[in-house]
C-alpha positions as CSV (number, residue, x, y, z in Angstrom):
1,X,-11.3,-16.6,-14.1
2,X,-11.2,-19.8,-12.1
3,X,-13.7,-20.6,-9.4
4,X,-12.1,-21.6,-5.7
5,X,-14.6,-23.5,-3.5
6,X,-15.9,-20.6,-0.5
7,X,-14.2,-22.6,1.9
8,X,-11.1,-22.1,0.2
9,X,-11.7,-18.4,-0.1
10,X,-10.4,-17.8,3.9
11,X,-6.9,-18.9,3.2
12,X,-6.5,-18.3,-0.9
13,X,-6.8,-15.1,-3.0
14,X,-8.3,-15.2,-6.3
15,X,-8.0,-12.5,-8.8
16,X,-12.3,-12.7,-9.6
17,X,-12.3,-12.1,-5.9
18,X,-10.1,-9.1,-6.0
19,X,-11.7,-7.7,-9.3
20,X,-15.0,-8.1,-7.7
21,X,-14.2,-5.7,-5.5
22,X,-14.1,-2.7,-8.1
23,X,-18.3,-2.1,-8.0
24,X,-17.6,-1.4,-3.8
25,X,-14.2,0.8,-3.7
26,X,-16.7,3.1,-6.3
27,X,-17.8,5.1,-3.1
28,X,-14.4,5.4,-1.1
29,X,-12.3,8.1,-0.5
30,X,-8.8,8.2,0.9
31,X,-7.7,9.7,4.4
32,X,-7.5,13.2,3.5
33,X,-6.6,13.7,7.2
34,X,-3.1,12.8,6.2
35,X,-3.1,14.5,2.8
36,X,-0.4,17.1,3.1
37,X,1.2,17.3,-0.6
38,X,-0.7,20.5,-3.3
39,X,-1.6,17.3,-5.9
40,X,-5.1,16.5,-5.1
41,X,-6.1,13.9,-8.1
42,X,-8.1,13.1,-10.6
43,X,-7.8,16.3,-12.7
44,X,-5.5,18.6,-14.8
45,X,-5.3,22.6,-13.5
46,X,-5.8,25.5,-15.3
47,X,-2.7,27.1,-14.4
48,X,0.1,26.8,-17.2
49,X,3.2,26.0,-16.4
50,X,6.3,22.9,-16.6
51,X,3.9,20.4,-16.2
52,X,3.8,16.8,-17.6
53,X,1.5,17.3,-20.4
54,X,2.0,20.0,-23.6
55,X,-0.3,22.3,-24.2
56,X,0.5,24.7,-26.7
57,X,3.1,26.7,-28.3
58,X,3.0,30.6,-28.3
59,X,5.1,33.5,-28.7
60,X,7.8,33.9,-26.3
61,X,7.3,36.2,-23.2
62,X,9.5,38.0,-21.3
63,X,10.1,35.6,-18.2
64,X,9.4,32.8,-20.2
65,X,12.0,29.8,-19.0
66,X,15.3,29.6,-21.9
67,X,14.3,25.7,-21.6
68,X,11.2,25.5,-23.0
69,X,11.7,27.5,-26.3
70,X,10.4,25.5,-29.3
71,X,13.3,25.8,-31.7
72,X,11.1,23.5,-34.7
73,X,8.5,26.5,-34.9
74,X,11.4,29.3,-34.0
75,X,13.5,28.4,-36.7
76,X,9.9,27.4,-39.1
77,X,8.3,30.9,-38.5
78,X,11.8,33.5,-37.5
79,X,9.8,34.2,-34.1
80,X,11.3,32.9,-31.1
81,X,7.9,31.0,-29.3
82,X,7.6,28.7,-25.9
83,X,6.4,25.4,-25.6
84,X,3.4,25.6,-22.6
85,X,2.4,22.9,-20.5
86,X,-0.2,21.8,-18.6
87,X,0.4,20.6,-14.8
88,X,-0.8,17.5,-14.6
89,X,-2.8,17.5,-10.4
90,X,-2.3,13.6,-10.0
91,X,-1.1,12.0,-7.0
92,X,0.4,8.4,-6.3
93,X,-0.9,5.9,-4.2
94,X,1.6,3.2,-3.6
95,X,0.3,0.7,-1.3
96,X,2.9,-1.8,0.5
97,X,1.2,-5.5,1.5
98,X,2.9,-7.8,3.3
99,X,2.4,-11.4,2.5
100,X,5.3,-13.4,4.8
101,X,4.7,-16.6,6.3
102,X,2.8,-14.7,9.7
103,X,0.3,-13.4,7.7
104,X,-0.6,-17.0,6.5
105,X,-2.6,-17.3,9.9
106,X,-6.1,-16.5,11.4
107,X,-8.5,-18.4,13.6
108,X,-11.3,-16.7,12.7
109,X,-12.7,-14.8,9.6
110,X,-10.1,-14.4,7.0
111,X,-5.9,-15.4,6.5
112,X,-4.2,-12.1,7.4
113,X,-2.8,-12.1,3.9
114,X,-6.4,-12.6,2.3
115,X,-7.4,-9.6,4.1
116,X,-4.7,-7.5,3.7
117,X,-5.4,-8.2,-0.2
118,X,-8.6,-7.2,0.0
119,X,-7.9,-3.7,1.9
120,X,-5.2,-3.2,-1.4
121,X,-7.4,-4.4,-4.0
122,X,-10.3,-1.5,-2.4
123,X,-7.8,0.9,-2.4
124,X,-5.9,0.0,-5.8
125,X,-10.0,0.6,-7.7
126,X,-10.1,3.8,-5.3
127,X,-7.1,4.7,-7.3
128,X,-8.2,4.0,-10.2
129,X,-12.1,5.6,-9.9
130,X,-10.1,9.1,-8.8
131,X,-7.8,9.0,-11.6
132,X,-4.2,8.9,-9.3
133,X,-1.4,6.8,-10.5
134,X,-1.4,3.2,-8.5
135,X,1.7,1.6,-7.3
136,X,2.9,-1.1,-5.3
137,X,5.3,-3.4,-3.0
138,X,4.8,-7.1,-2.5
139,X,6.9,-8.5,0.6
140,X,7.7,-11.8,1.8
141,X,10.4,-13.4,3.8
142,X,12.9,-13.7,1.5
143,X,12.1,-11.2,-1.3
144,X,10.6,-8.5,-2.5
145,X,8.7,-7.0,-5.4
146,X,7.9,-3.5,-6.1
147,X,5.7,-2.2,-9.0
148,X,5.8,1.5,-10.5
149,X,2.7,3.9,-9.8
150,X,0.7,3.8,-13.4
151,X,-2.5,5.4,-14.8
152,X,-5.7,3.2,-15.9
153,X,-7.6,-0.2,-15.4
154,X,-4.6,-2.1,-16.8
155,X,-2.5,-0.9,-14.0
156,X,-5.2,-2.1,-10.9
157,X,-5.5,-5.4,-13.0
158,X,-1.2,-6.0,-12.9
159,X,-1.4,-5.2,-9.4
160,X,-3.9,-7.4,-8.8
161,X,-2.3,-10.2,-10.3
162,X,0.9,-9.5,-8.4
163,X,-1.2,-10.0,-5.5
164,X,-2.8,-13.4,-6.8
165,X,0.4,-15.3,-7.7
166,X,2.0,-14.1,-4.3
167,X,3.0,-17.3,-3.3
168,X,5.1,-18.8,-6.0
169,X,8.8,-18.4,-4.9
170,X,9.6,-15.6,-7.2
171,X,6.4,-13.3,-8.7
172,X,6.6,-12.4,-12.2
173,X,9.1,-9.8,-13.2
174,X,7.7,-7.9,-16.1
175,X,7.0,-4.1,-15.3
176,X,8.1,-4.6,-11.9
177,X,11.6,-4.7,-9.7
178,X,12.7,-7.7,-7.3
179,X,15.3,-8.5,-4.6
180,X,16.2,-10.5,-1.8
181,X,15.9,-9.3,1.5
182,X,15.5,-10.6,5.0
183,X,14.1,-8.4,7.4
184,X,11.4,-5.5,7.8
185,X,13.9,-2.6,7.6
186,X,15.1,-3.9,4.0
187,X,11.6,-3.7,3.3
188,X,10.8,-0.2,4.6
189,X,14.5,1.1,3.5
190,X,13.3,-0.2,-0.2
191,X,10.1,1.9,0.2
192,X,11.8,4.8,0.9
193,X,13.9,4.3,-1.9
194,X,11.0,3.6,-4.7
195,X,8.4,6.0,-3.5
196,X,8.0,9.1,-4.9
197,X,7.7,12.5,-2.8
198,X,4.1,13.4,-1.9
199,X,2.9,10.0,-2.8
200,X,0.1,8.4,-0.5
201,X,1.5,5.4,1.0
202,X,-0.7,2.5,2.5
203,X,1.2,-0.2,4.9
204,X,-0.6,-3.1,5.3
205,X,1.0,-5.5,8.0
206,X,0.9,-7.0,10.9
207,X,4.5,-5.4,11.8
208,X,6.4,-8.3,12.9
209,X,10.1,-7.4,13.5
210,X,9.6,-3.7,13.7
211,X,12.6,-2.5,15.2
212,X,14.0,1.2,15.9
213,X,15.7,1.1,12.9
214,X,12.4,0.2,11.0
215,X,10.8,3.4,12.8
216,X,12.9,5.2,12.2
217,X,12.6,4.5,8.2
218,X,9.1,5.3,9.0
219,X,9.4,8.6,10.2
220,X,11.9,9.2,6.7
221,X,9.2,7.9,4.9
222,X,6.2,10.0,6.8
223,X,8.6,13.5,6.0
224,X,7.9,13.6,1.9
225,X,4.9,11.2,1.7
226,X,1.5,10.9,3.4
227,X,1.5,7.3,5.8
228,X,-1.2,5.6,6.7
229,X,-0.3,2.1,9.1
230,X,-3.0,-0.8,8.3
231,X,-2.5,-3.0,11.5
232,X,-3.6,-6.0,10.7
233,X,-4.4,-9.4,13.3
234,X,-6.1,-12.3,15.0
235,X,-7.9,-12.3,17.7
236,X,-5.5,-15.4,18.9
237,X,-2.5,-12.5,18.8
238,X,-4.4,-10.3,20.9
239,X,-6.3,-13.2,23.4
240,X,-5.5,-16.5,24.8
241,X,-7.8,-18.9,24.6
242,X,-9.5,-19.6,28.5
243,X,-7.3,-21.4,30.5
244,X,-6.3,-24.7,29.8
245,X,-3.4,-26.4,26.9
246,X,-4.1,-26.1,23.1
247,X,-2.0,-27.7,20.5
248,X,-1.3,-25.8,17.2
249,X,-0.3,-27.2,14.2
250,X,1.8,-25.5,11.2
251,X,2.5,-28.3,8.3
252,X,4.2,-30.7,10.7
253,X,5.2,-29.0,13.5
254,X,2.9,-28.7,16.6
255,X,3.2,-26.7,19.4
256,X,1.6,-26.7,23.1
257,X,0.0,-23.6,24.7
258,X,-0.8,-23.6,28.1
259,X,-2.9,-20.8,28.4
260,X,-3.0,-20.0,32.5
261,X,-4.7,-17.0,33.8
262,X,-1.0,-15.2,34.4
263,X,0.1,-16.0,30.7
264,X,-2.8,-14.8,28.8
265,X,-2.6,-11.6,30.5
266,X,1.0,-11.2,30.1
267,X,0.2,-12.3,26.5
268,X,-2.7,-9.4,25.9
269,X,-0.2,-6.9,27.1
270,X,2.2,-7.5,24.7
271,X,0.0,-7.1,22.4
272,X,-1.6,-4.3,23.5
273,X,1.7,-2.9,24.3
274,X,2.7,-3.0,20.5
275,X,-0.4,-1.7,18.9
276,X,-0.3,1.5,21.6
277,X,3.4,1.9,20.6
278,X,2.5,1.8,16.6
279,X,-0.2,4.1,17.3
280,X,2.0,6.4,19.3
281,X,4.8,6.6,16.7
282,X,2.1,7.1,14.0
283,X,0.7,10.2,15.9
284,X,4.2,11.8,16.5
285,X,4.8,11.1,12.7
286,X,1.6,12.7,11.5
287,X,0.8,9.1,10.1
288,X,-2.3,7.8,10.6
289,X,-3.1,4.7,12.4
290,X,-5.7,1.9,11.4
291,X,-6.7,-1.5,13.8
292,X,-8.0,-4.5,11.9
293,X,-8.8,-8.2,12.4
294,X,-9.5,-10.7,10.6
295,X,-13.1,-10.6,11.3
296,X,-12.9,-7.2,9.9
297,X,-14.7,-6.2,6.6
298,X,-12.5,-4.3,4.5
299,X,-14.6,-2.2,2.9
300,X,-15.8,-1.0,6.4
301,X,-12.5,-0.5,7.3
302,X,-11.5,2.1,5.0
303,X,-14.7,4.1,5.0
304,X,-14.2,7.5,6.2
């Protein structure tokens, strides 16, 4: 694993950085709060039944399902007998980051999109210490990439990677689906789409574009699937600067604020207005709601 200066380490993800984060997600826990589904992780039951994992064979019963007769030891032995299964108790955790070109931004602490790789890389080794199935969607502004929930450290590492070699115009397609898109609904409507029913689903953003339409893809989502909403931003998007002008530069285009006493508080209640109205819809959806800046630490952040 290459080194990155600790300067650099504000504004560029590295996978030793993400896989450094294993040793502190040993302790967390997930939002039970929003738990809702019977799968509770990290173990098989005792109950037999049409689970995912064979267990036996044994004589057939009355009441015993036509489908799972074993015709290889009916037809070897002249008895009928029933393949039995064990029900495997494991959940998904698919976890949604958003890595557009707004989430290349802070003015203090961390990039939005280094700390909204942090939050999924703690809760990707979460995954992985309780045993649940890890999954994930990787959006920018002009595509998208989805990866299937899977068991094991090889899983967290592939995820991890996904995360790490965000940036390059199109991220590696092997075990993993990609498309264009253009907008937050695509996004969310994709997610709807790819998650599976009773999965726990973590939204890390800072919700630019959400529209009713996106909300209401939310609400679809929050019916079969436990939602938890990572809000992530600056202090900039939530403060002006005191009064006076400040130039801002992005590559090579500046802009001009000029931050007077009416403007900056117009400017906080915007803000304010958005992150009451995301944590309003998450309360009527049974979702739950999580603030975080920049100056945030993650692992803080998701203990419970």
């Amino acid at each position: 694993m290459s080194q990155i200066p600790i300067s650099s380490e504000r504004t560029i993800v590295s996978l030793k950085m993400l896989v450094d984060l294993a040793r502190s997600a040993a302790g967390l826990t997930f939002h039970k709060r929003a738990i809702r589904a019977k799968q509770s992780g990290g173990y098989i039951s005792r109950f037999k039944g049409r689970g995912m994992e064979f267990d036996e064979t044994r004589l057939y019963q009355a009441g015993d399902d036509i489908r799972s007769i074993d015709w290889r030891v009916t037809a070897r032995t002249g008895k009928t007998h029933t393949k039995i299964f064990r029900e495997e108790r494991e959940r998904p955790i698919f976890i949604s980051v958003d890595q557009r070109a707004t989430m290349q931004f802070a003015t203090r602490g961390v990039f939005k999109s280094v700390l909204a790789a942090k939050l999924a890389a703690l809760l990707a080794w979460t995954a992985h210490h309780h045993g649940d199935r890890i999954g994930g969607q990787l959006f920018f502004d002009n595509h998208c990439y989805e990866l299937k929930p899977q068991n094991g450290k090889q899983a967290v590492l592939h995820f991890l990677n996904a995360l790490v070699k965000a940036h390059p115009p199109r991220p590696p397609s092997k075990g993993g689906e990609f498309s264009n898109l253009n907008d937050l609904e695509s996004v969310l409507n994709r997610l709807v789409h790819h998650v599976r029913p009773s999965s726990l689903v973590y939204i890390i953003s800072d919700f630019r574009g959400l529209t009713a339409q996106s909300e209401t893809l939310l609400a679809k989502l929050a019916k079969h699937c436990d939602v938890v909403l990572m809000f992530v931003y600056d202090e900039l998007e939530q403060h002006l600067p005191t009064a006076g002008q400040y130039r801002f530069t992005q590559n090579e285009q500046n802009v001009i604020i000029d931050a007077s006493a009416k403007q900056s508080f117009d400017y906080h209640q915007r803000f304010s207005d958005k992150q009451q109205h995301l944590q309003q819809l998450a309360k009527q959806r049974n979702m739950i709601f999580i603030s975080v800046n920049t100056q945030a630490d993650p692992l803080a952040c998701l203990k419970i």
